[in-house]
mmCIF file of the N, C-alpha and C atoms, coordinates in Angstrom:
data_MODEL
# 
_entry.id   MODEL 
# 
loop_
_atom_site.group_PDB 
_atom_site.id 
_atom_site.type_symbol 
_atom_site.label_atom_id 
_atom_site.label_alt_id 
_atom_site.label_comp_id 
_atom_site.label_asym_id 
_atom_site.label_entity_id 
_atom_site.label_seq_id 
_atom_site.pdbx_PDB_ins_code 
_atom_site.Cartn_x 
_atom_site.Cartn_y 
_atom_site.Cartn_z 
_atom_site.occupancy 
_atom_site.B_iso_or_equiv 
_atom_site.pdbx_formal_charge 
_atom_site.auth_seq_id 
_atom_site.auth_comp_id 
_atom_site.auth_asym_id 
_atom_site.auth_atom_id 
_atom_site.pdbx_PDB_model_num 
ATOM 1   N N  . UNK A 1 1  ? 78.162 118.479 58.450 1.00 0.00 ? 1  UNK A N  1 
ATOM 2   C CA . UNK A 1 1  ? 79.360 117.710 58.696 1.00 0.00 ? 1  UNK A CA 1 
ATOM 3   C C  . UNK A 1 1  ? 79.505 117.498 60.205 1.00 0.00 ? 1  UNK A C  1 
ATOM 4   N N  . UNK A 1 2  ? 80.036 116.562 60.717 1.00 0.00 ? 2  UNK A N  1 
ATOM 5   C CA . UNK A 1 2  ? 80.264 115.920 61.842 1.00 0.00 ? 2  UNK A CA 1 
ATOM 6   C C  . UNK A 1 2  ? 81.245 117.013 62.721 1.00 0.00 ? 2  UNK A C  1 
ATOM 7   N N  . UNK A 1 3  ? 80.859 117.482 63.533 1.00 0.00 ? 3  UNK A N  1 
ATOM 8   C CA . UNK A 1 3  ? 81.669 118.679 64.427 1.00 0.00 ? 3  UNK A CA 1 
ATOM 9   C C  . UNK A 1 3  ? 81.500 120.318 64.226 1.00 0.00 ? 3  UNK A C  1 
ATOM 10  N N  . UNK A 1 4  ? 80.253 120.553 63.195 1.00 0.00 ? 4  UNK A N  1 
ATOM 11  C CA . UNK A 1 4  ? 79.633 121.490 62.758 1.00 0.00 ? 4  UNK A CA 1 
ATOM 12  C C  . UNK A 1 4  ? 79.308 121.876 64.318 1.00 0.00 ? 4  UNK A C  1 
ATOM 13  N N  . UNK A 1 5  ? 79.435 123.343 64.003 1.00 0.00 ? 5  UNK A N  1 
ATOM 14  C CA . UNK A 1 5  ? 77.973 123.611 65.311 1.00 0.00 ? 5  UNK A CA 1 
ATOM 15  C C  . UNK A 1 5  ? 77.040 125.309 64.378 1.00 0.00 ? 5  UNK A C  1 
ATOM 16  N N  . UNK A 1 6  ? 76.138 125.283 65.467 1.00 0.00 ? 6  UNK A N  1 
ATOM 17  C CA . UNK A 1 6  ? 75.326 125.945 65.497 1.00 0.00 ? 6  UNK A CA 1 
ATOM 18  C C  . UNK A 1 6  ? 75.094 127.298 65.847 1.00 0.00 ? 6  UNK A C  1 
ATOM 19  N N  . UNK A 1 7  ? 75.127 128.411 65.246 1.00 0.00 ? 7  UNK A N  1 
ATOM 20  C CA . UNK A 1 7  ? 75.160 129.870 66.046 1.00 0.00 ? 7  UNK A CA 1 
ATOM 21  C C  . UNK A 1 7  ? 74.180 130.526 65.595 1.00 0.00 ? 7  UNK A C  1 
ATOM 22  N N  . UNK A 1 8  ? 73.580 131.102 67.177 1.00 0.00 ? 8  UNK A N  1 
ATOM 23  C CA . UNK A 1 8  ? 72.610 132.171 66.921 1.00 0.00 ? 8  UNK A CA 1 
ATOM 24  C C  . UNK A 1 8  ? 73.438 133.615 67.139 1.00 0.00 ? 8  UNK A C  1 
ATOM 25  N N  . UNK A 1 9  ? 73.355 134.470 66.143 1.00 0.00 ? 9  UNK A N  1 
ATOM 26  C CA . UNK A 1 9  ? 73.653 135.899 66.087 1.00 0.00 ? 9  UNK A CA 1 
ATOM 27  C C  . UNK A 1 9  ? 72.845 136.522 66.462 1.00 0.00 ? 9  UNK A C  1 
ATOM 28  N N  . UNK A 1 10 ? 73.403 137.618 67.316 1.00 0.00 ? 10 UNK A N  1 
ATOM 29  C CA . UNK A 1 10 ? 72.481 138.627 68.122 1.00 0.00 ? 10 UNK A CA 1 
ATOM 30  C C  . UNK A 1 10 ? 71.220 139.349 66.885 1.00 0.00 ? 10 UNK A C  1 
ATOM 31  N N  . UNK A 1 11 ? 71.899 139.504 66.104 1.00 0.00 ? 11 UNK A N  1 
ATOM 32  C CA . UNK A 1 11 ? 70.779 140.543 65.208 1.00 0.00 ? 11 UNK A CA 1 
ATOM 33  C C  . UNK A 1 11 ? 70.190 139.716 64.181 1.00 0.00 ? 11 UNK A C  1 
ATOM 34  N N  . UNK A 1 12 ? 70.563 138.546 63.816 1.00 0.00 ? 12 UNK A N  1 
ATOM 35  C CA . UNK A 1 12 ? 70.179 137.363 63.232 1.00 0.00 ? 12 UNK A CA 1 
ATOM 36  C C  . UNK A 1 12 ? 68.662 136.713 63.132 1.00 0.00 ? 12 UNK A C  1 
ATOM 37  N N  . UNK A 1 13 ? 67.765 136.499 62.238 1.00 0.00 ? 13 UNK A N  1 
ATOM 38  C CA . UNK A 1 13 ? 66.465 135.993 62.918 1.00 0.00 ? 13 UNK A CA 1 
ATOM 39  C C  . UNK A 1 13 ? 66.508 134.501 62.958 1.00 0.00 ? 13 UNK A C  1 
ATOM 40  N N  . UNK A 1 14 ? 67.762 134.024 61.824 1.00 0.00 ? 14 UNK A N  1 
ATOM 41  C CA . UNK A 1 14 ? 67.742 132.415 62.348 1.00 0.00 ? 14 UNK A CA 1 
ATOM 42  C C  . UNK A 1 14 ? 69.177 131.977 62.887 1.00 0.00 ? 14 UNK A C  1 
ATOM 43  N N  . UNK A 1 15 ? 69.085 131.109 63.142 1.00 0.00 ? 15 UNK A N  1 
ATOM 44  C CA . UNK A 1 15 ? 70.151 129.990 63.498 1.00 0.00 ? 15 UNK A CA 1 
ATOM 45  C C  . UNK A 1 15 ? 71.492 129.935 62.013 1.00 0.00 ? 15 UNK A C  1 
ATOM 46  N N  . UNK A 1 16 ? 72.882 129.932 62.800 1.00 0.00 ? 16 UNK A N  1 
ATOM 47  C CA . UNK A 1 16 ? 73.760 129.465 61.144 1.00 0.00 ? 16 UNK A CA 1 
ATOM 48  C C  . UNK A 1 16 ? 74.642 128.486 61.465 1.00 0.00 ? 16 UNK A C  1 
ATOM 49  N N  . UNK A 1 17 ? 74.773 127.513 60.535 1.00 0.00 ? 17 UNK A N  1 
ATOM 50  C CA . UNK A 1 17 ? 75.761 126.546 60.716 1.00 0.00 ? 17 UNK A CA 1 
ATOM 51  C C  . UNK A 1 17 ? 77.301 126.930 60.483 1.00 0.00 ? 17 UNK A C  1 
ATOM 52  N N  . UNK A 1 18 ? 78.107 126.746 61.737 1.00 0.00 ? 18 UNK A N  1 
ATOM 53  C CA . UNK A 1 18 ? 79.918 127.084 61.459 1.00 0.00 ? 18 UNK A CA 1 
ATOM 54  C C  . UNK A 1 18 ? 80.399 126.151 61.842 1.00 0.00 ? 18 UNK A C  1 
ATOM 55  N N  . UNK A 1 19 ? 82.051 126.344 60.850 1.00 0.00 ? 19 UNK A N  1 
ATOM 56  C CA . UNK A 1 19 ? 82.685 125.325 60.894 1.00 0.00 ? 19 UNK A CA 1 
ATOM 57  C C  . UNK A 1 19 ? 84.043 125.500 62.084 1.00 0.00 ? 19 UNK A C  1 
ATOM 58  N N  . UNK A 1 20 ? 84.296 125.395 62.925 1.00 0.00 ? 20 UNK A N  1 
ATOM 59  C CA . UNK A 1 20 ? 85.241 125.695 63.634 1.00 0.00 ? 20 UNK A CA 1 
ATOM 60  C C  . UNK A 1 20 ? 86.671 125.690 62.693 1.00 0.00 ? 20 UNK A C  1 
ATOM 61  N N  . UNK A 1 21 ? 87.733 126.521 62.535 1.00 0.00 ? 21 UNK A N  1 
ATOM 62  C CA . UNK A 1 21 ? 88.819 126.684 62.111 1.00 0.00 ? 21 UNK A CA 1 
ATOM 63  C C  . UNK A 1 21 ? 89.857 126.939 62.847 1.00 0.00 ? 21 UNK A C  1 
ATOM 64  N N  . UNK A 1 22 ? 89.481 126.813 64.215 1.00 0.00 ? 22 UNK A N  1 
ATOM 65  C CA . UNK A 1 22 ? 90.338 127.173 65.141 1.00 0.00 ? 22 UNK A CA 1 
ATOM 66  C C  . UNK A 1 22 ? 91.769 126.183 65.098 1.00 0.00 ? 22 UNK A C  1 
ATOM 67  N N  . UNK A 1 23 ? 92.986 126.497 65.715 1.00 0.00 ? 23 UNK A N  1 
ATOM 68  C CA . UNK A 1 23 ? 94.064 125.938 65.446 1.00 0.00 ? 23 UNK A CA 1 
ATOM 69  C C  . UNK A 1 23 ? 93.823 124.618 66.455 1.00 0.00 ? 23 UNK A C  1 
ATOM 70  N N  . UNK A 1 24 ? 94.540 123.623 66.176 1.00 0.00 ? 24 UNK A N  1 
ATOM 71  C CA . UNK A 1 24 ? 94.181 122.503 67.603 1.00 0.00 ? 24 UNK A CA 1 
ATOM 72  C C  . UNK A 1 24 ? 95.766 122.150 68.165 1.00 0.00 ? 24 UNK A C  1 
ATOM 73  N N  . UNK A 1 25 ? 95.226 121.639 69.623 1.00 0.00 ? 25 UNK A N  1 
ATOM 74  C CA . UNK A 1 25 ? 96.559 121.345 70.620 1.00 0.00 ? 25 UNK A CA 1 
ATOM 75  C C  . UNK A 1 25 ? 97.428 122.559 70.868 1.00 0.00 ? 25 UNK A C  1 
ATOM 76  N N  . UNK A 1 26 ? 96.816 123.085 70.923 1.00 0.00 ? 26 UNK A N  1 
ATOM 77  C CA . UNK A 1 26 ? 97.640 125.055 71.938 1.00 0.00 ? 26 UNK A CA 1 
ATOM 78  C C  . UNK A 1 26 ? 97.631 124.715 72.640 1.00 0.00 ? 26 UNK A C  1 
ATOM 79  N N  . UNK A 1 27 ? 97.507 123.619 73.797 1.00 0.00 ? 27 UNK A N  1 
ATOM 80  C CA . UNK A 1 27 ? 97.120 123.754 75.163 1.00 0.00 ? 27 UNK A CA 1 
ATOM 81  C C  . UNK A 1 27 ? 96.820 125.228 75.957 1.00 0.00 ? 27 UNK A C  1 
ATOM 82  N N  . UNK A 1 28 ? 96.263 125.903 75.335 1.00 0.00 ? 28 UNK A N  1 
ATOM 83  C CA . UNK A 1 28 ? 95.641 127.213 75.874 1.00 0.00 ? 28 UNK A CA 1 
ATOM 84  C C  . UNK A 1 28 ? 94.167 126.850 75.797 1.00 0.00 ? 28 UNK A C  1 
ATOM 85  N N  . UNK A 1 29 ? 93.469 127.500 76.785 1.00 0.00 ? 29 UNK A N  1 
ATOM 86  C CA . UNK A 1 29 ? 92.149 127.711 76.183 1.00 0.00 ? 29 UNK A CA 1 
ATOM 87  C C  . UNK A 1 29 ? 91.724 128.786 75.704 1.00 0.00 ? 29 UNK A C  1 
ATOM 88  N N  . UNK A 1 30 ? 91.251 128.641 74.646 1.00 0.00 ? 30 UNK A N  1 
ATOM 89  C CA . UNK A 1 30 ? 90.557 129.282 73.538 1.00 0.00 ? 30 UNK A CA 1 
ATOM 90  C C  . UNK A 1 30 ? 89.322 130.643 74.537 1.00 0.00 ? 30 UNK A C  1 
ATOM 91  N N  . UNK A 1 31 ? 89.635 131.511 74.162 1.00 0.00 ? 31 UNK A N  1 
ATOM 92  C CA . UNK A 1 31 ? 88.597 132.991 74.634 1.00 0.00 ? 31 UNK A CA 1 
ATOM 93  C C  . UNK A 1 31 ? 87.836 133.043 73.238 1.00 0.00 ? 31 UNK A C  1 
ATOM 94  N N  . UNK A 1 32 ? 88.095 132.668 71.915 1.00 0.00 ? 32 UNK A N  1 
ATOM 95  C CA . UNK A 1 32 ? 87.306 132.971 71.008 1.00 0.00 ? 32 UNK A CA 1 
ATOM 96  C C  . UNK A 1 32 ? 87.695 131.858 70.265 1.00 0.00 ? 32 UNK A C  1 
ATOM 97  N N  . UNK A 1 33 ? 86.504 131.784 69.079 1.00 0.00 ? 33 UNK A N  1 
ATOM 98  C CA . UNK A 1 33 ? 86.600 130.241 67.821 1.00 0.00 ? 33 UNK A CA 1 
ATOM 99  C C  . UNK A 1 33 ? 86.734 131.105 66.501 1.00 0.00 ? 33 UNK A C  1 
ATOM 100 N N  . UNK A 1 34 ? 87.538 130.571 65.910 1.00 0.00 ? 34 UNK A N  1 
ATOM 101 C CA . UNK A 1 34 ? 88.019 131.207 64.487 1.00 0.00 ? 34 UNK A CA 1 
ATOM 102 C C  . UNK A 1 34 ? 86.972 130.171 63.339 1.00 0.00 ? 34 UNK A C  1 
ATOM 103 N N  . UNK A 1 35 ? 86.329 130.531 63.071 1.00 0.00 ? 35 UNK A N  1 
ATOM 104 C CA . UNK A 1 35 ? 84.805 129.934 62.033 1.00 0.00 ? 35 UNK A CA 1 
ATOM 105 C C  . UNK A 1 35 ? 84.463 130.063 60.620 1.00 0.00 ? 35 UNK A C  1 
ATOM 106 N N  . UNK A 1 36 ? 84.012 129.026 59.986 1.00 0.00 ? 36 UNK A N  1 
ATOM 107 C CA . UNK A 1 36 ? 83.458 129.238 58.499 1.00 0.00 ? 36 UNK A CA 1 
ATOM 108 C C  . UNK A 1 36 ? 82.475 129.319 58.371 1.00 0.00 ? 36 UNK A C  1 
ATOM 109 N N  . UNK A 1 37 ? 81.703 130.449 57.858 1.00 0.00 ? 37 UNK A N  1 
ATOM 110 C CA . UNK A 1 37 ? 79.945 130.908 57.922 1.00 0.00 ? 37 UNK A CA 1 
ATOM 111 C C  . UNK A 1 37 ? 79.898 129.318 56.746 1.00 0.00 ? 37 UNK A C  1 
ATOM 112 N N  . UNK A 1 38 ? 78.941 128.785 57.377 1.00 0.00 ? 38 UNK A N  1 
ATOM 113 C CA . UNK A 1 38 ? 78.246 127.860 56.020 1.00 0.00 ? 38 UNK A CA 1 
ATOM 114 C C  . UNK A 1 38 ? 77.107 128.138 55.406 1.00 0.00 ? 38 UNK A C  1 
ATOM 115 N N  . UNK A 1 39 ? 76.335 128.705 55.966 1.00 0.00 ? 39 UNK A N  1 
ATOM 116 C CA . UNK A 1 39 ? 75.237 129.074 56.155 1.00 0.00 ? 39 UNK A CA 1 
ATOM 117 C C  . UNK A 1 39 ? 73.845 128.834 57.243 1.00 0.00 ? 39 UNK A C  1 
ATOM 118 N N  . UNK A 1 40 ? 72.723 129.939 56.918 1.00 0.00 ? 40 UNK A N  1 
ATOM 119 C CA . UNK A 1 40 ? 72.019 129.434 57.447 1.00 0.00 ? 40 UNK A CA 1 
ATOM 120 C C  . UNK A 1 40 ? 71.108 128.135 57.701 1.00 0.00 ? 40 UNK A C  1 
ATOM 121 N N  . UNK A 1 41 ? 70.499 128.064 58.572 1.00 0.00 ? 41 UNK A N  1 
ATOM 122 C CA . UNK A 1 41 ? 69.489 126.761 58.956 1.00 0.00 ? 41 UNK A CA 1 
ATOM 123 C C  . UNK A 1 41 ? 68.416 126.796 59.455 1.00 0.00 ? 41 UNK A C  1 
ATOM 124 N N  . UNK A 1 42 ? 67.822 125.796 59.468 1.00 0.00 ? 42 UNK A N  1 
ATOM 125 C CA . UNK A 1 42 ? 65.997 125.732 60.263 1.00 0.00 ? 42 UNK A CA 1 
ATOM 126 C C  . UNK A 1 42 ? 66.560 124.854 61.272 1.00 0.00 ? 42 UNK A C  1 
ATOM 127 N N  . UNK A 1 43 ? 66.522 125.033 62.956 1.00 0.00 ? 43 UNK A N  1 
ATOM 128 C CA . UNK A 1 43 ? 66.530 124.452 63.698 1.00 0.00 ? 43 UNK A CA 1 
ATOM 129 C C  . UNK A 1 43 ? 65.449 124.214 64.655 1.00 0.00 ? 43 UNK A C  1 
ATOM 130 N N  . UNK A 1 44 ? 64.527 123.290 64.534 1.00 0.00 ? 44 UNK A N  1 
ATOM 131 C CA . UNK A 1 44 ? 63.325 123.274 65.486 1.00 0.00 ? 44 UNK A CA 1 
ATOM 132 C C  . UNK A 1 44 ? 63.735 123.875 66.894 1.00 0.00 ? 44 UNK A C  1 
ATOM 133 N N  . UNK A 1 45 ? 63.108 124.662 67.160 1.00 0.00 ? 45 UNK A N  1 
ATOM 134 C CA . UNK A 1 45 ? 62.745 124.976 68.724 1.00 0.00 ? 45 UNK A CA 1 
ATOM 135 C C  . UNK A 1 45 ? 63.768 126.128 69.435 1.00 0.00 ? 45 UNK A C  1 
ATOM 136 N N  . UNK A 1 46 ? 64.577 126.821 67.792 1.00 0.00 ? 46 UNK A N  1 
ATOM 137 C CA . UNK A 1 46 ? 65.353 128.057 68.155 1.00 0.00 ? 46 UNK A CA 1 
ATOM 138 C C  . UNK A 1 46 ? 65.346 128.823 67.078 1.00 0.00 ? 46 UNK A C  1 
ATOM 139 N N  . UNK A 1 47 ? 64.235 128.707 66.810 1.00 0.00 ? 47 UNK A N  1 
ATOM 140 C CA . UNK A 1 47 ? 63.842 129.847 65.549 1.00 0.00 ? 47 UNK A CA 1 
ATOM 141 C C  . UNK A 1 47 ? 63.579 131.183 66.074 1.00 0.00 ? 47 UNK A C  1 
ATOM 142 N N  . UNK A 1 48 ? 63.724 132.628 65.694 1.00 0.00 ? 48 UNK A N  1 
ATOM 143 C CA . UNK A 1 48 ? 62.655 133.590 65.769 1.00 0.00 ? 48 UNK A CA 1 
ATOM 144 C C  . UNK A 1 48 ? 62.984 133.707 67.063 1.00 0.00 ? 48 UNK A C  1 
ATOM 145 N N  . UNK A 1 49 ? 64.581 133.894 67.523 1.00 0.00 ? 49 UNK A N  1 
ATOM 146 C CA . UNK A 1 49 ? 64.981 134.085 69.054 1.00 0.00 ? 49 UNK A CA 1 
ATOM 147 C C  . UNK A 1 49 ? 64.205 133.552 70.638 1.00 0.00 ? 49 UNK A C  1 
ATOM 148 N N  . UNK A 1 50 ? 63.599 132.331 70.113 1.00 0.00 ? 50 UNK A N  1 
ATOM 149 C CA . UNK A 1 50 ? 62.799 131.303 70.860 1.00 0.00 ? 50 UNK A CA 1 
ATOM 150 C C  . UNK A 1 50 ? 64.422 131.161 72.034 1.00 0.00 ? 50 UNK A C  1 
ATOM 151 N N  . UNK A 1 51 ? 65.843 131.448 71.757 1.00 0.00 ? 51 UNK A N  1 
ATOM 152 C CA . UNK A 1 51 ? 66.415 130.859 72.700 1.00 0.00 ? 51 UNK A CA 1 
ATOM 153 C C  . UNK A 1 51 ? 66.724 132.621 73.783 1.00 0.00 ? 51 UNK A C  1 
ATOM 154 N N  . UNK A 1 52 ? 66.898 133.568 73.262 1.00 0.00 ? 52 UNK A N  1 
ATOM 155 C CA . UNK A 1 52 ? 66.882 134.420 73.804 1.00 0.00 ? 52 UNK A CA 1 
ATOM 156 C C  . UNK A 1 52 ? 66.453 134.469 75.650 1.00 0.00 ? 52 UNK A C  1 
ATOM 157 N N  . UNK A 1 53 ? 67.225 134.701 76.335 1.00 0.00 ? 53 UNK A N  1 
ATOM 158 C CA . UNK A 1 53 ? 67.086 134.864 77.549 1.00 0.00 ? 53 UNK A CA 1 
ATOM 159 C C  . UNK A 1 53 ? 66.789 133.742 78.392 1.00 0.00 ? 53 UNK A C  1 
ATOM 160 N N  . UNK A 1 54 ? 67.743 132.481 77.681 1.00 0.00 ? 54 UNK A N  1 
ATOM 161 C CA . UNK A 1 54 ? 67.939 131.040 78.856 1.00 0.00 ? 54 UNK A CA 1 
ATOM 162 C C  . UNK A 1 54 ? 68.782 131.220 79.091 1.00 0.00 ? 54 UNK A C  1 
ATOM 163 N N  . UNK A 1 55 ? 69.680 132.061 79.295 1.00 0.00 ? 55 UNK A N  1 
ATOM 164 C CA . UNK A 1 55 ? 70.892 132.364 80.228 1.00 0.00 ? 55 UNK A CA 1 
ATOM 165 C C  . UNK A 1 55 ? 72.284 131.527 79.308 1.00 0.00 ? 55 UNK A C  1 
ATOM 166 N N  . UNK A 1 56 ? 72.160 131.663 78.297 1.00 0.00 ? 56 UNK A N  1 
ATOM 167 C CA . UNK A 1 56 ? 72.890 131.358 77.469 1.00 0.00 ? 56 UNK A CA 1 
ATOM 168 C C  . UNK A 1 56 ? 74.332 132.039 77.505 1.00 0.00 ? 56 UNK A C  1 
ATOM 169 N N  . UNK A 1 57 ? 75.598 132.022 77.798 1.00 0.00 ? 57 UNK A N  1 
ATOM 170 C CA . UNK A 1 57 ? 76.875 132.297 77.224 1.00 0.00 ? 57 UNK A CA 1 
ATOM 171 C C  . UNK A 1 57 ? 77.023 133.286 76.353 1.00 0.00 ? 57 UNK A C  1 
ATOM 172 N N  . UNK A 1 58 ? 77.401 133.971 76.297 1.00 0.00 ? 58 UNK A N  1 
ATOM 173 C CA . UNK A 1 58 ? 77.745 134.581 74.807 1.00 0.00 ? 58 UNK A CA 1 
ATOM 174 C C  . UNK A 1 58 ? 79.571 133.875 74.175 1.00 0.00 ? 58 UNK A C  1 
ATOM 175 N N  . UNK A 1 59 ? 79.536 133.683 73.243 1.00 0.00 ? 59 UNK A N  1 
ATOM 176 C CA . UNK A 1 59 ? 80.836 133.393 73.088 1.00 0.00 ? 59 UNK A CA 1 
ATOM 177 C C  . UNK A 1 59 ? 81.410 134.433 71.279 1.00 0.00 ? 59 UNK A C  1 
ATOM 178 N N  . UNK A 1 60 ? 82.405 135.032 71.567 1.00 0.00 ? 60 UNK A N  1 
ATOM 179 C CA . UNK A 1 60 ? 83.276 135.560 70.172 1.00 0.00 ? 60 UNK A CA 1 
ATOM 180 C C  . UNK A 1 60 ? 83.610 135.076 69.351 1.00 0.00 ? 60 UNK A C  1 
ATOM 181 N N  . UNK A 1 61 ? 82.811 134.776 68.231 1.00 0.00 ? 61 UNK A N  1 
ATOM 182 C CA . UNK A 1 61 ? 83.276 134.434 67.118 1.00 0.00 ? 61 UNK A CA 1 
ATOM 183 C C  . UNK A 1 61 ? 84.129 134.504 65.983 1.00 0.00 ? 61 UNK A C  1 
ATOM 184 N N  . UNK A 1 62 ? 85.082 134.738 65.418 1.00 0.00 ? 62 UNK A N  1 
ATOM 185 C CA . UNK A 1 62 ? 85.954 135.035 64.310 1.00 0.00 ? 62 UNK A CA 1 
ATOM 186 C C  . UNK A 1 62 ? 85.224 134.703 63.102 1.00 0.00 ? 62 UNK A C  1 
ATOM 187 N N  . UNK A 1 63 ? 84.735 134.877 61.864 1.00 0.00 ? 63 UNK A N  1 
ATOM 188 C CA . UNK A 1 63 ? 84.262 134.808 61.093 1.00 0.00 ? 63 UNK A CA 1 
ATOM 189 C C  . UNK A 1 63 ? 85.093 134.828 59.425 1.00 0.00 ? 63 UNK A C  1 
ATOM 190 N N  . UNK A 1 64 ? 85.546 133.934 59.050 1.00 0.00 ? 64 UNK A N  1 
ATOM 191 C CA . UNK A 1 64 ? 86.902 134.463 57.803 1.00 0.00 ? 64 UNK A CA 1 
ATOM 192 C C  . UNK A 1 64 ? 86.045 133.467 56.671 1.00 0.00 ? 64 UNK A C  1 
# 
């Protein structure tokens, strides 16, 4: 779906698709995203922690 994104989990060997559930127009910014596991995915070229150590963000997920 259109605004899906993509998360790699630390202990995870693939990639999972979430749905953001976060509330909108808080004018706060968000420290964490409140998410719907959809499941996993095959994403060329971040399989098998291929992204591990590009200096990637970590960001907190909520998971419900």
């Amino acid at each position: 779906m259109v605004g899906d994104g993509v998360a790699i989990f630390s202990a995870a060997a693939t990639p999972f698709i979430i749905r953001d559930t976060s509330p909108r127009n808080t004018g706060q910014k968000m420290l964490h995203i409140n998410a719907e596991l959809i499941g996993d995915a095959y994403v060329h070229g971040i399989m098998d922690g291929e992204t591990i150590g590009r200096g990637e963000t970590l960001q907190e997920i909520h998971l419900h």
